[in-house]
C-alpha positions in Angstrom: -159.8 -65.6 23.6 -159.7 -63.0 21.0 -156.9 -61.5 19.0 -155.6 -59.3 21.5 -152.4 -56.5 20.7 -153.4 -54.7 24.2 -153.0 -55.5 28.0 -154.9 -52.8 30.5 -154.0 -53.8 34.2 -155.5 -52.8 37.1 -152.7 -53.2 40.1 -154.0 -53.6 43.8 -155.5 -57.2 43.7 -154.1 -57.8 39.9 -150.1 -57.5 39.8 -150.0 -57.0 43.6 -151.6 -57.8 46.7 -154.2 -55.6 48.1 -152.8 -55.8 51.7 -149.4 -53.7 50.5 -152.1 -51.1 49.8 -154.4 -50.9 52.2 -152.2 -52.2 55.2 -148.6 -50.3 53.9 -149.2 -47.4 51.2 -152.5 -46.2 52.6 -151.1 -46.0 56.6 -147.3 -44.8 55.3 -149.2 -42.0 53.7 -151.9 -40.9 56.8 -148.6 -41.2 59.3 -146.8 -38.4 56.9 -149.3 -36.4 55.8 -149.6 -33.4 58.1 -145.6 -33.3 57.8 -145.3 -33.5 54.1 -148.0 -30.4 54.1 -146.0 -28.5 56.4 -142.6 -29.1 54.4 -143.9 -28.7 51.1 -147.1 -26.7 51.1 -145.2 -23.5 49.1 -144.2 -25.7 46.2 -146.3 -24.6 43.3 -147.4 -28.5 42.4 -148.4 -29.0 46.3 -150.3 -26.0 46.7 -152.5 -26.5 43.3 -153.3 -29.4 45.0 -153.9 -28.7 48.0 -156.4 -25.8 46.6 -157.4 -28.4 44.5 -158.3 -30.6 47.7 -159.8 -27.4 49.8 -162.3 -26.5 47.3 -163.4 -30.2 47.9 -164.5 -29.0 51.6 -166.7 -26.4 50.2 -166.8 -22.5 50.7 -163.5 -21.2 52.3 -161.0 -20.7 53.9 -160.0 -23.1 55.5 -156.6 -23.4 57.9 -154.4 -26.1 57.3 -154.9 -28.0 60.3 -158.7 -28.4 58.8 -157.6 -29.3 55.3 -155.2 -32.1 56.9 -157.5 -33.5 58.8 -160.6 -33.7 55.6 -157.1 -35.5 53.8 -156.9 -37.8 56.5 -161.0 -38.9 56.4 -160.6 -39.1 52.9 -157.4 -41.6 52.9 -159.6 -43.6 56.0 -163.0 -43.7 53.7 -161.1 -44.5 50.6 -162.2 -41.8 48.7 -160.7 -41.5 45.5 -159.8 -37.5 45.0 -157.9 -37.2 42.3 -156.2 -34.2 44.2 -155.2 -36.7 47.4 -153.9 -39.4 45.0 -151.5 -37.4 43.9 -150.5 -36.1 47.1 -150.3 -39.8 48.0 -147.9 -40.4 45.5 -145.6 -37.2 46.4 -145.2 -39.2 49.7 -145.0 -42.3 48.8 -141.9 -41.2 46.4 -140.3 -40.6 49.7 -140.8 -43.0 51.2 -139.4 -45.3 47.8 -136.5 -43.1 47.9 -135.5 -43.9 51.5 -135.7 -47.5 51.0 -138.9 -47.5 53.5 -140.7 -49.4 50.6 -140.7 -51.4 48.0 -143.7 -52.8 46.1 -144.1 -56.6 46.4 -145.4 -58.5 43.1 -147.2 -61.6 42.4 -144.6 -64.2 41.3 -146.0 -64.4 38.0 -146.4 -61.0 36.8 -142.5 -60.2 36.0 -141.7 -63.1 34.0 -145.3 -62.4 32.4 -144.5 -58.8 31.5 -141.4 -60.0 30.0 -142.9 -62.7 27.4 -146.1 -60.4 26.5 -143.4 -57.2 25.9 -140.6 -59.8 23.8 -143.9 -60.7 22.1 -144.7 -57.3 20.7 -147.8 -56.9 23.1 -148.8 -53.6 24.7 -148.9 -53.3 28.5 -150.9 -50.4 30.0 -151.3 -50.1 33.5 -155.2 -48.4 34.8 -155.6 -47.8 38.6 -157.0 -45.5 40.6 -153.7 -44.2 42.0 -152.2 -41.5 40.4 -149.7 -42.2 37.3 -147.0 -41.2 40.0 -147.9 -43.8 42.4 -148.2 -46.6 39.6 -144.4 -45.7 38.2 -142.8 -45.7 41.0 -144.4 -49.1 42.6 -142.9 -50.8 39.2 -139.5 -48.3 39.3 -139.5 -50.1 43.1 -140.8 -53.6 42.9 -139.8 -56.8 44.0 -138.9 -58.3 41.2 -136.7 -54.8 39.7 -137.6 -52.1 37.6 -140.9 -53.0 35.4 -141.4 -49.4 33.6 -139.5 -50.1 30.5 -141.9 -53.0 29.7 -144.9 -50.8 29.9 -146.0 -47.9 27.2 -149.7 -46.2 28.6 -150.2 -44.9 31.9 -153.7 -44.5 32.9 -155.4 -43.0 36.3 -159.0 -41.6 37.1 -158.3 -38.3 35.9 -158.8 -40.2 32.3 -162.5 -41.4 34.1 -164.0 -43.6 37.0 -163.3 -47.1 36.8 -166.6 -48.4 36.6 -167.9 -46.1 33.8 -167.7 -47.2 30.0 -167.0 -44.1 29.1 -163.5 -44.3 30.6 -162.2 -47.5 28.9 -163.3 -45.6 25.1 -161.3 -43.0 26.3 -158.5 -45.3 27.2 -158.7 -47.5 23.8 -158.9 -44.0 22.1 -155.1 -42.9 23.7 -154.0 -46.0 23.0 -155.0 -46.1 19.5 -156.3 -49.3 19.4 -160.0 -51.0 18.8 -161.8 -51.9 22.1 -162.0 -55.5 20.8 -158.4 -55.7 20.7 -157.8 -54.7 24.5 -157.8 -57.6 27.1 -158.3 -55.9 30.8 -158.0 -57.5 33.8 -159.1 -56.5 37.3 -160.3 -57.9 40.8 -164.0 -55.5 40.5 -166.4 -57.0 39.2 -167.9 -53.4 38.1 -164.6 -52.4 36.6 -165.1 -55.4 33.7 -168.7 -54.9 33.0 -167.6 -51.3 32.2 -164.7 -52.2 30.1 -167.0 -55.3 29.0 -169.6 -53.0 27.9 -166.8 -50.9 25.7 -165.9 -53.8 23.6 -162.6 -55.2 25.8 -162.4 -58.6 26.6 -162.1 -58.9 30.4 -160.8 -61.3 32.8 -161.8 -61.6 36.6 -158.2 -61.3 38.5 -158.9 -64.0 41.9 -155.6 -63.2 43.3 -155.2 -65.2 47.1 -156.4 -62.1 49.5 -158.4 -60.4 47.6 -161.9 -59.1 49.3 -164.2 -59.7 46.2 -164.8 -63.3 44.7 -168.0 -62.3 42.8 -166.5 -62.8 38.7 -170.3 -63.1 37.9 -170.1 -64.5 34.2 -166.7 -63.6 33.6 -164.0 -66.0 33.4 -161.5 -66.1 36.3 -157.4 -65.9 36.0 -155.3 -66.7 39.5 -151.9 -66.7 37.5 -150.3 -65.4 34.7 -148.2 -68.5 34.1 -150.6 -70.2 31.4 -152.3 -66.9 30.0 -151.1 -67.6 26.4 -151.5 -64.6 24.0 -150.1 -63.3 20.9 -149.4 -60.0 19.2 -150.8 -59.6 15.2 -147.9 -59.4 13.2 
């Protein structure tokens, strides 16, 4: 392994299981969707995004009712519109706040985050939810509050995951060289992106995850034995 100064970490399938999103975030949100609109919909933030979200369907107007429902076929095809992620995580804070839920860690990734930051290294987190949704699943975790130990913030409105483009922009924000950045994620596309921008990568084979494909890129199942350390 290189000399690396930089963690980027993907979440669903890297720091947590991908069943708390697909089986608890993603339904939590579809069940209070249309309610959320209805309560909300004249706050300013809301309403730029849910005009944000309509001009998604095309030529207007559209009712609300109509909106909701293109919402919902976007939360059911995974469809990542910036717009809806944010909405997700508006809901989702609710939900936190009410102690309806909590986001459940791998084992290793607290006690991890705690050596790399006492270290001097810098953890980012990159995921296609919305900066919102990220900070509040470490604010809420099951291992305590993780946003102290973590300095950048990244989401697709910096760029799609599987484009180069985005992980230069990211090592740009950061102010760091590419070559200095390790990131780690369960897609296989993601890392030959951030491979092909000068990171080193590592294939995250978490237990549930849907993709096993690493390719040619080495694999990491646990944090336990991932040994780095910060320049002085």
């Amino acid at each position: 392994m290189k000399v690396i100064t930089h963690l980027l970490l993907d979440i669903e399938g890297t720091t947590c299981p991908v069943s708390f999103v697909a089986q608890v975030l993603f339904p939590y949100a579809r069940e209070k969707l249309g309610t959320f609109i209805a309560n909300h919909s004249r706050d300013p933030g809301v309403k730029a995004l849910l005009a944000e979200a309509a001009a998604d369907m095309g030529p207007g107007p559209h009712s609300q009712s109509e909106l909701i429902k293109h919402l919902e076929h976007l939360i059911d095809s995974d469809r990542k519109l910036p717009a809806l992620k944010e909405l997700q995580g508006m809901i989702w804070e609710e939900g936190y706040a009410k102690g309806e839920l909590q986001g459940p860690l791998f084992r290793d990734v607290q006690p991890a985050f705690q050596r790399w930051f006492s270290q001097g290294l810098t953890i980012a987190v990159y995921s296609s939810g919305s900066i919102n949704a990220q900070q509040l699943l470490y604010q809420h975790s099951s291992e305590g509050d993780l946003r102290p130990l973590i300095k950048h913030w990244f989401d697709t409105r910096t760029g799609p995951k599987k484009e180069e483009s985005s992980y230069r922009a990211i090592a740009q924000e950061m102010g760091v060289i590419s070559q200095r950045v390790l990131f780690i994620s369960d897609a296989k596309a993601e890392l030959e992106a951030a491979s092909a921008s000068g990171m080193n990568v590592l294939f995250s084979d978490r237990e549930g995850n849907p993709e096993h494909d690493a390719g040619s890129f080495e694999r990491i199942s646990s944090y336990d034995k991932l040994a780095l350390e910060a320049i002085p």
